[in-house]
TIVO-2410 file (N, C-alpha, C; in nm, 3 decimals):
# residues 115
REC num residu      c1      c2      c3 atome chaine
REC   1      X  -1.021  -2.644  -1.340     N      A
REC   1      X  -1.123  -2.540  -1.337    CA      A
REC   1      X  -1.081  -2.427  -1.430     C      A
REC   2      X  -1.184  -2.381  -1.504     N      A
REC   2      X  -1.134  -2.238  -1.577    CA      A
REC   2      X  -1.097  -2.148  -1.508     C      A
REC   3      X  -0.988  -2.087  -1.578     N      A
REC   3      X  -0.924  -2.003  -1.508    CA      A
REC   3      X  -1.007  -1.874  -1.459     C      A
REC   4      X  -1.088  -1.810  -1.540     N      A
REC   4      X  -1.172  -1.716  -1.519    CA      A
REC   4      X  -1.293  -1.743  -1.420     C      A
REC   5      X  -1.330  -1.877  -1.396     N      A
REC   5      X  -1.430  -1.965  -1.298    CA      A
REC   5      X  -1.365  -1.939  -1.149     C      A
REC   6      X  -1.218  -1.960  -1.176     N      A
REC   6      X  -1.171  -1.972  -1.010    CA      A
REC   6      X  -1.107  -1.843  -0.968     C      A
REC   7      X  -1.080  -1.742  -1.076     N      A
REC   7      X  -1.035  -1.607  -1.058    CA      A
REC   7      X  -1.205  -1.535  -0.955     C      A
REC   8      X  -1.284  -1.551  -1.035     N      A
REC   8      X  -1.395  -1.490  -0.983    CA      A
REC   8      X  -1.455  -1.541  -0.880     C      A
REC   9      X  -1.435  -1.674  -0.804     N      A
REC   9      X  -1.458  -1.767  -0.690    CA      A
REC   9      X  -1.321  -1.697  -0.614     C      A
REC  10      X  -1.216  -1.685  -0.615     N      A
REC  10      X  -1.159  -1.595  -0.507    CA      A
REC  10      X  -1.208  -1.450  -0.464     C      A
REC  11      X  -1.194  -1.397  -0.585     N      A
REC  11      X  -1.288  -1.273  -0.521    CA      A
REC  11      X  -1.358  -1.251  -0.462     C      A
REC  12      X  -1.460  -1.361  -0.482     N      A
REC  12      X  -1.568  -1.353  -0.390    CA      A
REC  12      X  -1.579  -1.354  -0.282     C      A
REC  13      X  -1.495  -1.478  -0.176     N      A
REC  13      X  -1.401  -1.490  -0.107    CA      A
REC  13      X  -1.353  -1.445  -0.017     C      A
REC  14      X  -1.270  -1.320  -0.093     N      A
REC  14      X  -1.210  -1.210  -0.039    CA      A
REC  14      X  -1.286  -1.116   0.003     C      A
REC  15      X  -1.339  -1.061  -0.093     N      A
REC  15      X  -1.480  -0.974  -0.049    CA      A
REC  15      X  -1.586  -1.029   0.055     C      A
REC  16      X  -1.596  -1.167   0.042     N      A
REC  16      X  -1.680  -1.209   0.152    CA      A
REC  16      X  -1.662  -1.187   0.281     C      A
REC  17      X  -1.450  -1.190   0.255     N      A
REC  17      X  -1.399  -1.202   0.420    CA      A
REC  17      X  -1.421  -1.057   0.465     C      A
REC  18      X  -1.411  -0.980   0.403     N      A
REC  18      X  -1.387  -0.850   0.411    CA      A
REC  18      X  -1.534  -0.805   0.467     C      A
REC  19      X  -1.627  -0.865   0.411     N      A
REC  19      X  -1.753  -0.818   0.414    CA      A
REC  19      X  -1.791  -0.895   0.601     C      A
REC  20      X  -1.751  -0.965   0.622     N      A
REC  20      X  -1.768  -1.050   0.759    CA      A
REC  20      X  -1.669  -0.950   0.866     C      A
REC  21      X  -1.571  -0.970   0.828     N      A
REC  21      X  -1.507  -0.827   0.877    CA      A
REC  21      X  -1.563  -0.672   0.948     C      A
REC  22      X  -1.664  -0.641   0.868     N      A
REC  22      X  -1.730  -0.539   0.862    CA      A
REC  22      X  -1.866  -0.540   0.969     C      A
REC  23      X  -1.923  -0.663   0.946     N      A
REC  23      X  -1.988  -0.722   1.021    CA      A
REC  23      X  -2.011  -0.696   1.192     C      A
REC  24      X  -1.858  -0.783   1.217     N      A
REC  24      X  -1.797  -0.793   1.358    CA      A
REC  24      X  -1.790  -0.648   1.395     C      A
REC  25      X  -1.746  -0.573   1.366     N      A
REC  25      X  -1.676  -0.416   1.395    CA      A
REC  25      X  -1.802  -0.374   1.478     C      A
REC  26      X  -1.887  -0.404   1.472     N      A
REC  26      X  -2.014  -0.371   1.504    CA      A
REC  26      X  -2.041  -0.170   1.524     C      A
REC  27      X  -2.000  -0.150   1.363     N      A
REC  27      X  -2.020  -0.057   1.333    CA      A
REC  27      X  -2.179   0.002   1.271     C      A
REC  28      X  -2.237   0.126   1.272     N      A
REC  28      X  -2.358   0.104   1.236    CA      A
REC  28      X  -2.360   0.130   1.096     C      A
REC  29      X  -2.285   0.163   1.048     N      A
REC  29      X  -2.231   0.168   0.857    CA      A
REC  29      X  -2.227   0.016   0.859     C      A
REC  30      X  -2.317  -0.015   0.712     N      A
REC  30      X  -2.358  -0.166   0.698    CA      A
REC  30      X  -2.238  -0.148   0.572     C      A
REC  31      X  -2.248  -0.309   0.558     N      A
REC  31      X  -2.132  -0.343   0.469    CA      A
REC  31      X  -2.218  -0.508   0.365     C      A
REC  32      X  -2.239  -0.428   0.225     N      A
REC  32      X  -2.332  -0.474   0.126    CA      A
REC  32      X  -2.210  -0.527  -0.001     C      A
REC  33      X  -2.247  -0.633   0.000     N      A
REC  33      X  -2.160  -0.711  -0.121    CA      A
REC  33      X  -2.224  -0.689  -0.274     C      A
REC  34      X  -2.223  -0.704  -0.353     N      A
REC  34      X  -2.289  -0.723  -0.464    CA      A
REC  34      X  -2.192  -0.771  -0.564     C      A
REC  35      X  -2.242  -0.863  -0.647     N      A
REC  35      X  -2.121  -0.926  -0.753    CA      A
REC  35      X  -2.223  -0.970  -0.868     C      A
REC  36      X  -2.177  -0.934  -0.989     N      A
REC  36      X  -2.266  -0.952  -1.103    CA      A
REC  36      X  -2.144  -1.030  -1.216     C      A
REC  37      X  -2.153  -1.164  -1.192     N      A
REC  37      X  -2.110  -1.276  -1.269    CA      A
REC  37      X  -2.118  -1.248  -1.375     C      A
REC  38      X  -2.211  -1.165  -1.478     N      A
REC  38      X  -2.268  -1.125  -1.623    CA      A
REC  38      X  -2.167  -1.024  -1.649     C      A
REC  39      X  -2.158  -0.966  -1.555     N      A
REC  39      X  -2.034  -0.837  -1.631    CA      A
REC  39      X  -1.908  -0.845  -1.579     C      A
REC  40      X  -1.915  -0.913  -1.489     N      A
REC  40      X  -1.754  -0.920  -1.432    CA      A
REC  40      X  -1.757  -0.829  -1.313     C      A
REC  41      X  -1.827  -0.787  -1.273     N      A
REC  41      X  -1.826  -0.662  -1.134    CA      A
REC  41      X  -1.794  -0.700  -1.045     C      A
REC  42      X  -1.751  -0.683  -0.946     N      A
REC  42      X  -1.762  -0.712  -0.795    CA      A
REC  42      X  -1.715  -0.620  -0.683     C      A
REC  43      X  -1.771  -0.568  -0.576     N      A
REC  43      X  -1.810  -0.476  -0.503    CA      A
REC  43      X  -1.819  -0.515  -0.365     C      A
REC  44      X  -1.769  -0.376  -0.244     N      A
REC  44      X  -1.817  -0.414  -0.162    CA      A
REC  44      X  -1.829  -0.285  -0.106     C      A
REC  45      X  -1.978  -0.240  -0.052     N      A
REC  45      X  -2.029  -0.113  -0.039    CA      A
REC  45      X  -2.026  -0.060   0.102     C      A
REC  46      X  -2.002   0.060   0.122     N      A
REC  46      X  -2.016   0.084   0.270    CA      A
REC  46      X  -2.169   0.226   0.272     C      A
REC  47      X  -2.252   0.153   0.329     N      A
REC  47      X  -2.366   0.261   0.309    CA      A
REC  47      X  -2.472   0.287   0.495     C      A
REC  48      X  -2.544   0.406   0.500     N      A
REC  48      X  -2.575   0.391   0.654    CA      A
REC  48      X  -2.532   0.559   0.683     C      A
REC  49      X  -2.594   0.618   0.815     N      A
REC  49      X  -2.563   0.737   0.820    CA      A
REC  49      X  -2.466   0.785   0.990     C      A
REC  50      X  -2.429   0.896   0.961     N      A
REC  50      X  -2.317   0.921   1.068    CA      A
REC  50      X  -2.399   1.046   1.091     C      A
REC  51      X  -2.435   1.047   1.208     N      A
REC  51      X  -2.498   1.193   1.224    CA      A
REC  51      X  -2.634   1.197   1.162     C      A
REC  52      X  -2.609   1.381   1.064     N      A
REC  52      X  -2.724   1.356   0.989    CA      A
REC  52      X  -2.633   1.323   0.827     C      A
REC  53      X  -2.525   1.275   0.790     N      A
REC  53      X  -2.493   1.291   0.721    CA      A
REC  53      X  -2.477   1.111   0.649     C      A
REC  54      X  -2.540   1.109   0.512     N      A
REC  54      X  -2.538   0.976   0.447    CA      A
REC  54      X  -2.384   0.938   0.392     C      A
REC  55      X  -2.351   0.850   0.451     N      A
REC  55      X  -2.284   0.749   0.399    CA      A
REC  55      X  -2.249   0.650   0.270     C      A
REC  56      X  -2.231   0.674   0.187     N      A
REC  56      X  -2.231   0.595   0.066    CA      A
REC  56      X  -2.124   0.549  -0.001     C      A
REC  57      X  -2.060   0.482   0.005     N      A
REC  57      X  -1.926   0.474  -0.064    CA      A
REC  57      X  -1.886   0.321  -0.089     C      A
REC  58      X  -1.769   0.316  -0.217     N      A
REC  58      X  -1.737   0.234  -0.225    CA      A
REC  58      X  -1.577   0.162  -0.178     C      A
REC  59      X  -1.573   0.091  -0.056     N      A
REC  59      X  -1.474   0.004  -0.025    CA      A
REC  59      X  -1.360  -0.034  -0.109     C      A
REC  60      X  -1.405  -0.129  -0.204     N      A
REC  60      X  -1.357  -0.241  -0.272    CA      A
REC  60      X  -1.464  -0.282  -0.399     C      A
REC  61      X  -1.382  -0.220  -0.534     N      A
REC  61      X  -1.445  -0.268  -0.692    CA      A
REC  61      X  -1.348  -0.332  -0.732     C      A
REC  62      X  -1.330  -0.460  -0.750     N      A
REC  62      X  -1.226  -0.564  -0.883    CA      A
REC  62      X  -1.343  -0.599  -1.038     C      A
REC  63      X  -1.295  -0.630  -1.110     N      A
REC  63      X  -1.336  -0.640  -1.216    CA      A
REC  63      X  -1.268  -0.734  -1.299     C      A
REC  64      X  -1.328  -0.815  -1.335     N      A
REC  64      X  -1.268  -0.884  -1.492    CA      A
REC  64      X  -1.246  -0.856  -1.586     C      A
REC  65      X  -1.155  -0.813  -1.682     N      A
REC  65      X  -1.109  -0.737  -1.797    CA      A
REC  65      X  -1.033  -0.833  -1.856     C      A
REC  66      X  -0.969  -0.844  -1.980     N      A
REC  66      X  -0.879  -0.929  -2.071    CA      A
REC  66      X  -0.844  -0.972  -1.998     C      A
REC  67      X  -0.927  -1.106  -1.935     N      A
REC  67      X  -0.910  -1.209  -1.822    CA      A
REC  67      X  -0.802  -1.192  -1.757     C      A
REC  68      X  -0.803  -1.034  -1.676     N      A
REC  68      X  -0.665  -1.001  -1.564    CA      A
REC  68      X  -0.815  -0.939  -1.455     C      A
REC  69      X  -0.688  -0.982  -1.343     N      A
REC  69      X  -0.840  -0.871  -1.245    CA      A
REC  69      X  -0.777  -0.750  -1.234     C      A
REC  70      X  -0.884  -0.643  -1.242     N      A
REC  70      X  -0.874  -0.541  -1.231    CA      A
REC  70      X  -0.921  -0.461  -1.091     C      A
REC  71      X  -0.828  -0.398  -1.003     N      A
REC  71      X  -0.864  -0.385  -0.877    CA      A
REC  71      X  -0.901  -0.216  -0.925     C      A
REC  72      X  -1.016  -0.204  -0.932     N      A
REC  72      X  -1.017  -0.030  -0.978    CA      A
REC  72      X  -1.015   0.038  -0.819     C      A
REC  73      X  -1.096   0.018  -0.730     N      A
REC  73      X  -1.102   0.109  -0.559    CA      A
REC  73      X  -1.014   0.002  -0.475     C      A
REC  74      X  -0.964   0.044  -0.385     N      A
REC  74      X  -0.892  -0.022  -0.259    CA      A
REC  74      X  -0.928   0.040  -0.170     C      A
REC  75      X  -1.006   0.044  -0.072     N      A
REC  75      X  -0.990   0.122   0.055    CA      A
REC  75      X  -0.948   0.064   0.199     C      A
REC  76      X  -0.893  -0.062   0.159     N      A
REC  76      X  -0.843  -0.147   0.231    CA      A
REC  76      X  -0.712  -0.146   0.292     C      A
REC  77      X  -0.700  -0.174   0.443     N      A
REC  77      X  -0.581  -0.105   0.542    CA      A
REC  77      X  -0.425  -0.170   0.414     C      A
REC  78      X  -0.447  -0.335   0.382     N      A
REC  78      X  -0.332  -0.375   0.304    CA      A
REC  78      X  -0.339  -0.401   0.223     C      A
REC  79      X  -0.418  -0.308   0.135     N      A
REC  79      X  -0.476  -0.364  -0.016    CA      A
REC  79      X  -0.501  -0.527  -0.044     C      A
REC  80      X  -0.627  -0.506  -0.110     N      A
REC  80      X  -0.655  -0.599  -0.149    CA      A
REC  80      X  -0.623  -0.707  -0.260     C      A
REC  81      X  -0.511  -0.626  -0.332     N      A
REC  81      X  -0.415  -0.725  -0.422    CA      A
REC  81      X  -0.328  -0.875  -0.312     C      A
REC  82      X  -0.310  -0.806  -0.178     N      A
REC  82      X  -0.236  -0.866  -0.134    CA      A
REC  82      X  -0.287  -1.015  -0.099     C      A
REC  83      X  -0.443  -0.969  -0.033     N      A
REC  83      X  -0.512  -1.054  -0.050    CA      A
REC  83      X  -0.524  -1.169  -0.128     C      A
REC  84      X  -0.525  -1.129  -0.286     N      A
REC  84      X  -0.591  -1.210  -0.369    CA      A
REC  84      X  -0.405  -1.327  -0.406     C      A
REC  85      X  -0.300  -1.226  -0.376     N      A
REC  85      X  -0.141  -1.266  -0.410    CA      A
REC  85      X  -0.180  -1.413  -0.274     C      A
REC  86      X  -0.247  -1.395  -0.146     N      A
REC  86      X  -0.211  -1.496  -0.044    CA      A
REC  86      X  -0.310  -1.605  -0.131     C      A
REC  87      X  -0.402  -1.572  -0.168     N      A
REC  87      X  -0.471  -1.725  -0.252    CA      A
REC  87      X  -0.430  -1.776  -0.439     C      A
REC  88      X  -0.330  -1.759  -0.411     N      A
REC  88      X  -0.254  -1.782  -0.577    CA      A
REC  88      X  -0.261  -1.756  -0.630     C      A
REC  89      X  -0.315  -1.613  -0.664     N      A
REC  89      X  -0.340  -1.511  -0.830    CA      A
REC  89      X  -0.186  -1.426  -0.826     C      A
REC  90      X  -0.159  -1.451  -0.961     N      A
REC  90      X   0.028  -1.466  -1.005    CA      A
REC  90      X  -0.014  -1.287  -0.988     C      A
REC  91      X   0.087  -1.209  -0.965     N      A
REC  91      X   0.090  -1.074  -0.987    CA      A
REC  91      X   0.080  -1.039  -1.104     C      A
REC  92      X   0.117  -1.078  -1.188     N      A
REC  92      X   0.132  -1.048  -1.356    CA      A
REC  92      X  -0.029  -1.053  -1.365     C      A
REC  93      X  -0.123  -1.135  -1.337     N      A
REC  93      X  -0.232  -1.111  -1.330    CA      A
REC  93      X  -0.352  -1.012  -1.271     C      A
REC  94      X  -0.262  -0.967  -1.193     N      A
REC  94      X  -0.350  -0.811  -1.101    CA      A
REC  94      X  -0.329  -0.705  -1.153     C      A
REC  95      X  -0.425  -0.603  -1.216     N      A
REC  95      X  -0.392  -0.442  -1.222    CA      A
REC  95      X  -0.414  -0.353  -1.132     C      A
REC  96      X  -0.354  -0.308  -1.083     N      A
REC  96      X  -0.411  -0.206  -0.976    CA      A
REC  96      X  -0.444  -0.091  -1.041     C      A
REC  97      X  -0.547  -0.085  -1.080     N      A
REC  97      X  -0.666   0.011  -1.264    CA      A
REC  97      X  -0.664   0.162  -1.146     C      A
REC  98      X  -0.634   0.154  -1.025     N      A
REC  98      X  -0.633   0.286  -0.979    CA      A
REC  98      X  -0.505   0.357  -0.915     C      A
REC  99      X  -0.385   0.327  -1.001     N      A
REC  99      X  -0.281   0.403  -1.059    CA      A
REC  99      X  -0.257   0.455  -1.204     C      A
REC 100      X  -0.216   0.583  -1.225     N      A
REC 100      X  -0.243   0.604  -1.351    CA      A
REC 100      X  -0.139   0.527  -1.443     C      A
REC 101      X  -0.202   0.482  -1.590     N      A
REC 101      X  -0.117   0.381  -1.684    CA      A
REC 101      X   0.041   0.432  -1.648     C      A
REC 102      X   0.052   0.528  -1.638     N      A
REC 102      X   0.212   0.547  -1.639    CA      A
REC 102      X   0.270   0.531  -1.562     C      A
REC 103      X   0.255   0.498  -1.417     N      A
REC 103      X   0.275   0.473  -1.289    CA      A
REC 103      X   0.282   0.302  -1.304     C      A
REC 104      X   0.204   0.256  -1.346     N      A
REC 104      X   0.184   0.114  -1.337    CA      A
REC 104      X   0.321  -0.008  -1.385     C      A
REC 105      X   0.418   0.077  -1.476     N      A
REC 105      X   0.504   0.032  -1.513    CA      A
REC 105      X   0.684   0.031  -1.421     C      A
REC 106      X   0.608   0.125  -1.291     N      A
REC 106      X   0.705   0.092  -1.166    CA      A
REC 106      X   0.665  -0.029  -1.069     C      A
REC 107      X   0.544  -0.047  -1.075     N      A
REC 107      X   0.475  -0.136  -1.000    CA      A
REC 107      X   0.521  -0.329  -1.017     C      A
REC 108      X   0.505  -0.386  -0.927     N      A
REC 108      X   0.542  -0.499  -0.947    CA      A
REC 108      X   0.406  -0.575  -1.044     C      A
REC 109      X   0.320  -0.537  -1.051     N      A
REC 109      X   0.189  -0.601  -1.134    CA      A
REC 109      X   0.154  -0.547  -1.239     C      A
REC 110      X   0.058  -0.611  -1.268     N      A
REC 110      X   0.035  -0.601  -1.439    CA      A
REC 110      X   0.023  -0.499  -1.482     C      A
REC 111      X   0.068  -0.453  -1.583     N      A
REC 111      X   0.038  -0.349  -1.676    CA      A
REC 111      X  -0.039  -0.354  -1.762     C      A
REC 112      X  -0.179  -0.286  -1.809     N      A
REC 112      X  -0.292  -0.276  -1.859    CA      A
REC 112      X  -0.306  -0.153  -1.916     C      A
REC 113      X  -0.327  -0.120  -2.078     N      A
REC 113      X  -0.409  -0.042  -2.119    CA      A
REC 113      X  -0.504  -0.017  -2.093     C      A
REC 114      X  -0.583   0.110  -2.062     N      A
REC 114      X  -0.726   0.133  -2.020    CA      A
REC 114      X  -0.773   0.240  -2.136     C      A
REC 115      X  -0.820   0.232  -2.206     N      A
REC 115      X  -0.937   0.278  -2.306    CA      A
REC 115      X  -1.054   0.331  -2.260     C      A
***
């Protein structure tokens, strides 16, 4: 399988589990997936109101970039790199895009220019 075919079939995956997750909690903040195969996006939204106050936010954004994934949000209790490390994506392959470049080079994962 291409590598970029089965990188983006885990994600999904993951986000799916995550999104089922959300589900169960039987919280009244809904939990909305969205993944756009065309650009490489993938998302998982937390939207719904507390009070009188709206809810909108984003969970969990990975992305496809110079075929590495790019984890830009985590709001996840054990990050979601860890996740993607338990279904065989090599670390050298993960950026965690929401540490700054200079930080990233203490980190056990990939190091990525961001432009």
């Amino acid at each position: 399988m291409d590598r970029l075919k089965h990188y983006r079939q885990i994600i999904q995956e993951v986000l799916t589990e995550y999104h089922h997750l959300k589900e169960k909690s039987g919280s009244k903040i809904e939990s909305v997936l969205a993944f756009d195969e065309i650009h490489d996006q993938y998302l998982l939204l937390l939207m719904g109101w507390h009070k009188d106050e709206r809810i909108k936010s984003v969970m969990i954004h990975i992305r496809l970039k110079d075929e590495k994934i790019w984890i830009e949000e985590d709001w996840t209790e054990n990050g979601v790199a860890t996740d993607l490390l338990l279904k065989g994506i090599p670390k050298e392959e993960i950026v965690l895009a929401f540490h700054p470049h200079h930080v990233r080079q203490y980190i056990e994962f990939a190091i990525a220019e961001f432009f």
